[in-house]
Biopython code that builds the backbone (N, CA, C, O; Angstrom):
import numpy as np
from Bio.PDB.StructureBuilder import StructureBuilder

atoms = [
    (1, "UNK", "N", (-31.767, 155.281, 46.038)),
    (1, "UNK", "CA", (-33.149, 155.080, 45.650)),
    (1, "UNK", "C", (-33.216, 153.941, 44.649)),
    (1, "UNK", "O", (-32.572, 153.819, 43.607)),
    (2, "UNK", "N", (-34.210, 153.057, 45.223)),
    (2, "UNK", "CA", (-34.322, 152.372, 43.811)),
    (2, "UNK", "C", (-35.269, 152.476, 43.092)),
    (2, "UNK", "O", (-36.237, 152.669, 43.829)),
    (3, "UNK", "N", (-35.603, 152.461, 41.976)),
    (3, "UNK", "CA", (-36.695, 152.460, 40.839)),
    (3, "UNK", "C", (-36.576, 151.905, 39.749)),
    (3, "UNK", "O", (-35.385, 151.751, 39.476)),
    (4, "UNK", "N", (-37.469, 151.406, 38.744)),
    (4, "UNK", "CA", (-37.426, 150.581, 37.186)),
    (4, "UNK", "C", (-38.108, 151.840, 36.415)),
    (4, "UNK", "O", (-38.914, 152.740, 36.651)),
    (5, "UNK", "N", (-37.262, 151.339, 35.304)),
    (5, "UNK", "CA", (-37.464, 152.077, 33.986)),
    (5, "UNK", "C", (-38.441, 150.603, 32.603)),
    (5, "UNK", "O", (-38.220, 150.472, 31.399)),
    (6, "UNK", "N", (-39.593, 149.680, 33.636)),
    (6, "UNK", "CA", (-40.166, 148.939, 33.013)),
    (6, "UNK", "C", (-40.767, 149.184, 31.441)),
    (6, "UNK", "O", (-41.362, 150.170, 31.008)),
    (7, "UNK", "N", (-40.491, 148.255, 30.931)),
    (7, "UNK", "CA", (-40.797, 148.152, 29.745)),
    (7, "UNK", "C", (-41.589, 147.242, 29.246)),
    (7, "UNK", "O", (-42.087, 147.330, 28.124)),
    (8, "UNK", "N", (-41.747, 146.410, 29.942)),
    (8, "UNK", "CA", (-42.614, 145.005, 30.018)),
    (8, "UNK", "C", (-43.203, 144.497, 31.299)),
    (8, "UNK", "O", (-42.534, 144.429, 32.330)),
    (9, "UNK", "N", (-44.516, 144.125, 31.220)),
    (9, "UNK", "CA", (-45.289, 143.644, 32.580)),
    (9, "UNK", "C", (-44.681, 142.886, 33.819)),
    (9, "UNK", "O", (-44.859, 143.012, 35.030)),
    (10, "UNK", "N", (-43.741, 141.885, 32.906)),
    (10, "UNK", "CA", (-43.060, 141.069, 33.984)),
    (10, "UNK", "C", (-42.220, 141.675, 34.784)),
    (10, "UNK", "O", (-42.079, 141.021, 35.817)),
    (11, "UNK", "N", (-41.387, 142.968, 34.755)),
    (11, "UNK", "CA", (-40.723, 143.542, 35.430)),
    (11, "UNK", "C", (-41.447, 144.407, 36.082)),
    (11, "UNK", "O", (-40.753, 144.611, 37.078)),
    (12, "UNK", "N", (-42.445, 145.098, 36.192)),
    (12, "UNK", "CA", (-43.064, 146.003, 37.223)),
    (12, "UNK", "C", (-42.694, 145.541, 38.434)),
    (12, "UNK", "O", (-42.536, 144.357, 38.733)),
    (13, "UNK", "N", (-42.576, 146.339, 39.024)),
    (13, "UNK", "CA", (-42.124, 146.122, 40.934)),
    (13, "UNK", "C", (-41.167, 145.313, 40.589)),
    (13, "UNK", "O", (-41.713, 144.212, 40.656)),
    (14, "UNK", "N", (-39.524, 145.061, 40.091)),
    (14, "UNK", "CA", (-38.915, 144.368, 40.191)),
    (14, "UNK", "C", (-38.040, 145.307, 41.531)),
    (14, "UNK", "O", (-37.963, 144.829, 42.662)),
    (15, "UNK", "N", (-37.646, 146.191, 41.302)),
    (15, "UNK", "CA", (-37.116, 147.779, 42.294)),
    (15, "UNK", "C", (-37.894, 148.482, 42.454)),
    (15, "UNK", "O", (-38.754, 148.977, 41.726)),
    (16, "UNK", "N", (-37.463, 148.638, 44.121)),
    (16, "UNK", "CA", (-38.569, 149.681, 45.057)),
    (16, "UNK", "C", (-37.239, 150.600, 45.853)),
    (16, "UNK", "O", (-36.014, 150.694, 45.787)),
    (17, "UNK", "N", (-38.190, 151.072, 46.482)),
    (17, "UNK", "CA", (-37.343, 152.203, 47.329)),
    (17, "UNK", "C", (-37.697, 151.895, 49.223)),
    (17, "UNK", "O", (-38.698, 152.160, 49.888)),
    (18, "UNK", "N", (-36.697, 151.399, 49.513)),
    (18, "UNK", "CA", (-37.769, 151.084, 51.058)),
    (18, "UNK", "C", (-37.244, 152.570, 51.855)),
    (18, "UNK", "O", (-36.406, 153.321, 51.356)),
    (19, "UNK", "N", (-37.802, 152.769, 52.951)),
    (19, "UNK", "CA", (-37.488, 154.131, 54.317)),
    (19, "UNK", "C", (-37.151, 153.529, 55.435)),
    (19, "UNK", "O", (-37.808, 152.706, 56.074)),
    (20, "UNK", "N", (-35.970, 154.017, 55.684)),
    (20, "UNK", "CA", (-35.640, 153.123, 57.011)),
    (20, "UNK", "C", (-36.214, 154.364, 58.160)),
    (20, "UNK", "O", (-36.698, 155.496, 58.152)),
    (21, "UNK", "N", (-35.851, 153.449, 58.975)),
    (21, "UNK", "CA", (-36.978, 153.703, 60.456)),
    (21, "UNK", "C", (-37.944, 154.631, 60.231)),
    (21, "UNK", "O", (-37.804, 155.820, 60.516)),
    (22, "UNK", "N", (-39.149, 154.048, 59.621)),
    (22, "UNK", "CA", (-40.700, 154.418, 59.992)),
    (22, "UNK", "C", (-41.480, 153.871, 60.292)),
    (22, "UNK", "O", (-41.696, 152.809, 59.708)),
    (23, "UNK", "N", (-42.213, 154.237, 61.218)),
    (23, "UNK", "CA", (-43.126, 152.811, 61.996)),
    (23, "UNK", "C", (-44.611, 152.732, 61.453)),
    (23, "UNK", "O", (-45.459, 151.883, 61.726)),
    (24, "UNK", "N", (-44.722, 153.934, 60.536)),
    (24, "UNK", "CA", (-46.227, 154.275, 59.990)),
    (24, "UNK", "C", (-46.221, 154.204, 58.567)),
    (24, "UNK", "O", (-45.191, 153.958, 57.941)),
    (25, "UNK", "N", (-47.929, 154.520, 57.734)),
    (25, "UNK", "CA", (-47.797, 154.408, 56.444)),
    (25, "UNK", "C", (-47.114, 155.884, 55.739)),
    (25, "UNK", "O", (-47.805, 156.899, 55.654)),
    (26, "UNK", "N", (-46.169, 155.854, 55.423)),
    (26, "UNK", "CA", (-45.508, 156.924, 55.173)),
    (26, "UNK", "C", (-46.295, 158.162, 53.994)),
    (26, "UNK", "O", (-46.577, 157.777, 52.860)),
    (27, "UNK", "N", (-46.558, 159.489, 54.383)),
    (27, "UNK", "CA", (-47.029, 159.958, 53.864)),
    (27, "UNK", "C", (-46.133, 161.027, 52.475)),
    (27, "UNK", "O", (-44.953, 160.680, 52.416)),
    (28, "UNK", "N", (-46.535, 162.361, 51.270)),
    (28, "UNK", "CA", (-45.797, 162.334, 50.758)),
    (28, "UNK", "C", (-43.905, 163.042, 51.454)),
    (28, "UNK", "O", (-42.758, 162.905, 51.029)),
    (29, "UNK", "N", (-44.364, 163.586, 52.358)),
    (29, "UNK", "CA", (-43.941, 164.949, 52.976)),
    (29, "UNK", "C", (-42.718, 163.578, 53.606)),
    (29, "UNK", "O", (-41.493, 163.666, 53.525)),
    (30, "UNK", "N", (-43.488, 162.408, 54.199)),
    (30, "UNK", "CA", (-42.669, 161.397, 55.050)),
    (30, "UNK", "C", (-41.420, 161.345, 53.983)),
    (30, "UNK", "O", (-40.341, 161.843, 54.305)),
    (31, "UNK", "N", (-41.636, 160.621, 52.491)),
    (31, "UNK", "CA", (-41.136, 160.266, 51.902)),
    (31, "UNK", "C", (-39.424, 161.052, 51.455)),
    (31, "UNK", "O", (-38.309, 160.529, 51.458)),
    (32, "UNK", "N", (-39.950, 162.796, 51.030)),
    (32, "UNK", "CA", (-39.472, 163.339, 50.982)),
    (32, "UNK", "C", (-38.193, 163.326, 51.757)),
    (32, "UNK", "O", (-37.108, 162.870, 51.396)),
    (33, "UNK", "N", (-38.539, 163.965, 53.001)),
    (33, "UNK", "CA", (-37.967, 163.898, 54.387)),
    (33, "UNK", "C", (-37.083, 162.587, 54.576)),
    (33, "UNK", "O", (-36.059, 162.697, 55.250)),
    (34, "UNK", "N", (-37.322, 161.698, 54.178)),
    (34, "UNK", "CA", (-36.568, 160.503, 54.640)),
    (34, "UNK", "C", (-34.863, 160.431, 52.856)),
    (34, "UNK", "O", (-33.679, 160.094, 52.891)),
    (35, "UNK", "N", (-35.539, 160.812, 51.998)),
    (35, "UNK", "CA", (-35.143, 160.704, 50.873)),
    (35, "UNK", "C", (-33.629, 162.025, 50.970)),
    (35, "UNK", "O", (-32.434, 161.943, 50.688)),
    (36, "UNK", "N", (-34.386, 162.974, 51.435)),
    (36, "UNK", "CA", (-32.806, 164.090, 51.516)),
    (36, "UNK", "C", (-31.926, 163.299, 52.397)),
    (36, "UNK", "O", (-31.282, 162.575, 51.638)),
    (37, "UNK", "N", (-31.673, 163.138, 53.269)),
    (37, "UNK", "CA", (-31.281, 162.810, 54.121)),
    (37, "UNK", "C", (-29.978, 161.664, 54.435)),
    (37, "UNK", "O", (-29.040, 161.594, 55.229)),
    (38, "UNK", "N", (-30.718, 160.554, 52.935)),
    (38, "UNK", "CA", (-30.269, 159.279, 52.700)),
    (38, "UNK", "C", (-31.091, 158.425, 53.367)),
    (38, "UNK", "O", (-30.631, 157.334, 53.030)),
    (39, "UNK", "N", (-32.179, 158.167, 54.230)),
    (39, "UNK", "CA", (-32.511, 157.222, 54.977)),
    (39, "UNK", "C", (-33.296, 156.606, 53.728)),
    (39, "UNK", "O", (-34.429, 157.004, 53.458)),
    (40, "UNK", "N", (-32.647, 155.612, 52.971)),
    (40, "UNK", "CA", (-33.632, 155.306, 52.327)),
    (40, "UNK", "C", (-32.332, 153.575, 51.735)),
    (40, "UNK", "O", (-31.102, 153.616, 51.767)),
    (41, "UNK", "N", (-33.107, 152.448, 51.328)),
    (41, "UNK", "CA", (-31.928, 151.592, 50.726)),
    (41, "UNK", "C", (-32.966, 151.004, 49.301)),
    (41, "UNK", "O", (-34.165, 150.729, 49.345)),
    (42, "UNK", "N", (-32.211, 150.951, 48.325)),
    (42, "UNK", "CA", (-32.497, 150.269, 47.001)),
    (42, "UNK", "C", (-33.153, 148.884, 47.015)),
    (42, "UNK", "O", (-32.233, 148.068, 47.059)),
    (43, "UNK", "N", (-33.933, 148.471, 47.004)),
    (43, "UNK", "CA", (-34.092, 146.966, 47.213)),
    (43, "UNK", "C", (-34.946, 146.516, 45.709)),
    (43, "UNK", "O", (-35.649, 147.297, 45.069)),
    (44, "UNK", "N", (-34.720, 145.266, 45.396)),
    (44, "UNK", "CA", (-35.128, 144.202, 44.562)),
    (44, "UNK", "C", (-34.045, 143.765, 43.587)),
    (44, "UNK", "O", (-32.858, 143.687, 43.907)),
    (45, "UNK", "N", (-34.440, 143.533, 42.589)),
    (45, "UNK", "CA", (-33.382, 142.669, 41.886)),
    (45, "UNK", "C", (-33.582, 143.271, 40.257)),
    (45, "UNK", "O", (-34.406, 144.133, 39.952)),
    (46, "UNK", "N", (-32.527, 142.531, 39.205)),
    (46, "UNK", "CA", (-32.764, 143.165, 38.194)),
    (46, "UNK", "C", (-33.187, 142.214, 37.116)),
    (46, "UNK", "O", (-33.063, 141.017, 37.376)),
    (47, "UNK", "N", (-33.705, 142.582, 35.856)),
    (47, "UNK", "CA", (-34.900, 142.410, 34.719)),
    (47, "UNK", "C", (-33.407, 141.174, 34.397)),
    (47, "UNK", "O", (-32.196, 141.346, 34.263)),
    (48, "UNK", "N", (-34.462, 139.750, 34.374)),
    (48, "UNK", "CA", (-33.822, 138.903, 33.762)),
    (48, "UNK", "C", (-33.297, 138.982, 32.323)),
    (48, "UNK", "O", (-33.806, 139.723, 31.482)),
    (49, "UNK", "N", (-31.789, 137.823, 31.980)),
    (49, "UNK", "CA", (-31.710, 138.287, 30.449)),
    (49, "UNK", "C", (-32.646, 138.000, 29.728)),
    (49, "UNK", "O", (-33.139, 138.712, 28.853)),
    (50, "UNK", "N", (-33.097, 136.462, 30.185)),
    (50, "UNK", "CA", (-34.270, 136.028, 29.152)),
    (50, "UNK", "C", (-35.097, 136.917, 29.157)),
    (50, "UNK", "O", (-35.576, 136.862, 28.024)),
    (51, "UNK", "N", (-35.709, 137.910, 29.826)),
    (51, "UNK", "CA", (-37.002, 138.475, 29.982)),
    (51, "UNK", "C", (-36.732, 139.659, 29.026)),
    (51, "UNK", "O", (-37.663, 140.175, 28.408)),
    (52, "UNK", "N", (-35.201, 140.176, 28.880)),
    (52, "UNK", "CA", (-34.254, 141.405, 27.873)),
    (52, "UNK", "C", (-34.750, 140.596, 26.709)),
    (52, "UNK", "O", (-35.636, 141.150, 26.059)),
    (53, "UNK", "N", (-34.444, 139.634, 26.382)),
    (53, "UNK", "CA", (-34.074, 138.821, 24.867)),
    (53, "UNK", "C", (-35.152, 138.558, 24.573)),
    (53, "UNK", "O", (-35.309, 138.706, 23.361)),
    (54, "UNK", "N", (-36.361, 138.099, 25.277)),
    (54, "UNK", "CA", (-37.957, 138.243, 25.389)),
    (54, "UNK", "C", (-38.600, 139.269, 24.308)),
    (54, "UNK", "O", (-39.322, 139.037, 23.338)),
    (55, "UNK", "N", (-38.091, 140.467, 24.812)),
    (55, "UNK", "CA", (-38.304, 141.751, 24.559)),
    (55, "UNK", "C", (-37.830, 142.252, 23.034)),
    (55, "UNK", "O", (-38.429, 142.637, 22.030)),
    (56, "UNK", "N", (-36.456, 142.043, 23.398)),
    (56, "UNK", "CA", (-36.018, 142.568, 21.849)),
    (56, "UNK", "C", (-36.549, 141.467, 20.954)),
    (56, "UNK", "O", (-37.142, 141.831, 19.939)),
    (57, "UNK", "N", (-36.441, 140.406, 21.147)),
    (57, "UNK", "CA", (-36.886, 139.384, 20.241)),
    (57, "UNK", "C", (-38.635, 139.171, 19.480)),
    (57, "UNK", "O", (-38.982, 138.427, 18.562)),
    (58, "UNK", "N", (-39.481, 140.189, 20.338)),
    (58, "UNK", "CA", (-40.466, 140.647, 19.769)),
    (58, "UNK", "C", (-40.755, 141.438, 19.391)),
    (58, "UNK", "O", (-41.729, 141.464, 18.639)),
    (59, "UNK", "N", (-39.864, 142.813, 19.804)),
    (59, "UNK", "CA", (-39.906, 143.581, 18.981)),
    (59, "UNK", "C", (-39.330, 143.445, 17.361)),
    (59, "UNK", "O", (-39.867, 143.891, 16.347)),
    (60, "UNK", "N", (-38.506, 142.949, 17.440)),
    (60, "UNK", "CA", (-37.780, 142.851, 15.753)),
    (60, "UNK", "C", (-38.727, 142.000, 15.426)),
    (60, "UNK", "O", (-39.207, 142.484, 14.401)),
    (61, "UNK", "N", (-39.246, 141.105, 15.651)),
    (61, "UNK", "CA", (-40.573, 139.994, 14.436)),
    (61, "UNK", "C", (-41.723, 141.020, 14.558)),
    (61, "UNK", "O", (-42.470, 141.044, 13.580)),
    (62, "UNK", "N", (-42.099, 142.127, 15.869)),
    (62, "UNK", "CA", (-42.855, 142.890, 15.007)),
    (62, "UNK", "C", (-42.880, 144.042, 14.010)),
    (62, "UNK", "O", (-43.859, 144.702, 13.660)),
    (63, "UNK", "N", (-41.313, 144.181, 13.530)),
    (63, "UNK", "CA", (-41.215, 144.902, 12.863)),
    (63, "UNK", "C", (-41.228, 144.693, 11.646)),
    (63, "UNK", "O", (-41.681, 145.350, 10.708)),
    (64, "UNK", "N", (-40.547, 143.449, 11.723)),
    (64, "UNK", "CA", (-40.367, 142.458, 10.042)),
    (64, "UNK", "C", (-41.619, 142.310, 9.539)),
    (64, "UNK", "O", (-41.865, 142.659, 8.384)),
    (65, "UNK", "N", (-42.814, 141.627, 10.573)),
    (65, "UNK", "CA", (-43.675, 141.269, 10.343)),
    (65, "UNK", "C", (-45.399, 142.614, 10.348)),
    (65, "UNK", "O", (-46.517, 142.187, 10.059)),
]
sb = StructureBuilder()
sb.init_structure("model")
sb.init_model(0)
sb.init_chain("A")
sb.init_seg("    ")
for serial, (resi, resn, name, xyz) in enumerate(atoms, 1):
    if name == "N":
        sb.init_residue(resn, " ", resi, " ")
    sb.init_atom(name, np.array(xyz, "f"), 0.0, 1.0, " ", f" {name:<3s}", serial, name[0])
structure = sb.get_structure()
């Protein structure tokens, strides 16, 4: 399965979860069903460093500050 633990806007939808062989809009019951099973593959990519260093780097000036 894939999924994000986002913390910042720019990473939303960076990881999804796709279902292999379904030809329809998958409903919740679909999801399920496909998920025990394993039919399922990890897809996208991961939270750039700059976008990490982004992050911490505003958090600490808003703390100082």
């Amino acid at each position: 399965m894939g999924s994000s633990d986002s913390h910042f806007i720019e990473s939303v939808g960076n990881c999804y979860t796709e279902i292999i062989d379904i030809d329809s809009e998958p409903n919740v019951d679909d999801v399920i069903d496909s998920i025990k099973p394993n039919n399922t593959i990890a897809r996208g990519k991961r939270t750039s460093n700059y976008l990490i260093a982004k992050e911490v780097f505003n958090k600490k000036i808003r703390r100082i500050y």
